[in-house]
C-alpha positions in Angstrom: 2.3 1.2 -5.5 -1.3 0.4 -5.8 -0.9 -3.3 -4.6 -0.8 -5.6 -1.8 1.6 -8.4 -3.7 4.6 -6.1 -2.7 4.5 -8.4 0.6 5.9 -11.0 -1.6 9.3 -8.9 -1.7 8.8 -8.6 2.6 11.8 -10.5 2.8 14.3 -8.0 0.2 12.2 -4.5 1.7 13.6 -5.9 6.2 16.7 -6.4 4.7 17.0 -3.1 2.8 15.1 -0.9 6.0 17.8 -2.7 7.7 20.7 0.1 5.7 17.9 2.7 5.6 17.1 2.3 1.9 14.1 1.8 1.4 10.7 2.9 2.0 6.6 1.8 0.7 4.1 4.1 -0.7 0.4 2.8 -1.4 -1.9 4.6 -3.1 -5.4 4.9 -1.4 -8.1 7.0 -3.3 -10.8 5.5 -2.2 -12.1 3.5 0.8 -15.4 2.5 -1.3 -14.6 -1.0 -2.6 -17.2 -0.3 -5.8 -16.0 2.9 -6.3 -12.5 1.6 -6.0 -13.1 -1.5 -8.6 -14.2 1.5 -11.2 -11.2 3.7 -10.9 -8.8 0.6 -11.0 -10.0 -2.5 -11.8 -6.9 -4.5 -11.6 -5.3 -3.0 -8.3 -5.6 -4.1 -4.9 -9.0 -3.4 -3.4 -8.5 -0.7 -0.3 -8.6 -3.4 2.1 -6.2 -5.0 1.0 -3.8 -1.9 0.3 -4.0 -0.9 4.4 -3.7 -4.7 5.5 -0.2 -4.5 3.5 0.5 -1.1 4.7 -0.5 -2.5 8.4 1.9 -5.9 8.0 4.9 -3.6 6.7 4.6 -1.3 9.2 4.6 -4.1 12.1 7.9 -5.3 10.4 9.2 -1.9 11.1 9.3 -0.6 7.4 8.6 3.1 6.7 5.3 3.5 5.3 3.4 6.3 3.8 -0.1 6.9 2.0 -1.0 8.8 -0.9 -4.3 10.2 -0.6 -5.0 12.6 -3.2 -7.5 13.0 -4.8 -9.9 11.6 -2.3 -12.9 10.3 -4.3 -15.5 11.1 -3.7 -14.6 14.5 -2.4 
């Protein structure tokens, strides 16, 4: 995903990691907030992507980052 609002579903992803099932992926392909707003102006800004990624992975839910491309790179 690109954004942060799938900490609304916090409550559906613990019960799911509970069985094993499930899993978040965040896009990241830039940490330049301008940059970012350019490639994707309606996502989550990077901040706000590893603050989600930080809170799911506190409530013990797998997380992972996709990082390619890098820009600029």
């Amino acid at each position: 995903t690109k954004s942060a609002l799938v900490l609304r579903d916090m409550d559906l992803l613990t019960e799911l990691n509970k069985q094993g099932l499930v899993a978040v992926a965040m896009s990241v392909t830039s940490l330049d907030h301008k940059l970012s707003r350019r490639l994707e102006p309606r996502a989550s800004t990077p901040e706000k992507r590893l603050e989600a990624l930080r809170l799911l992975s506190a409530a013990g839910i797998p997380t992972r980052v996709m990082a390619a491309p890098m820009i600029p790179a």
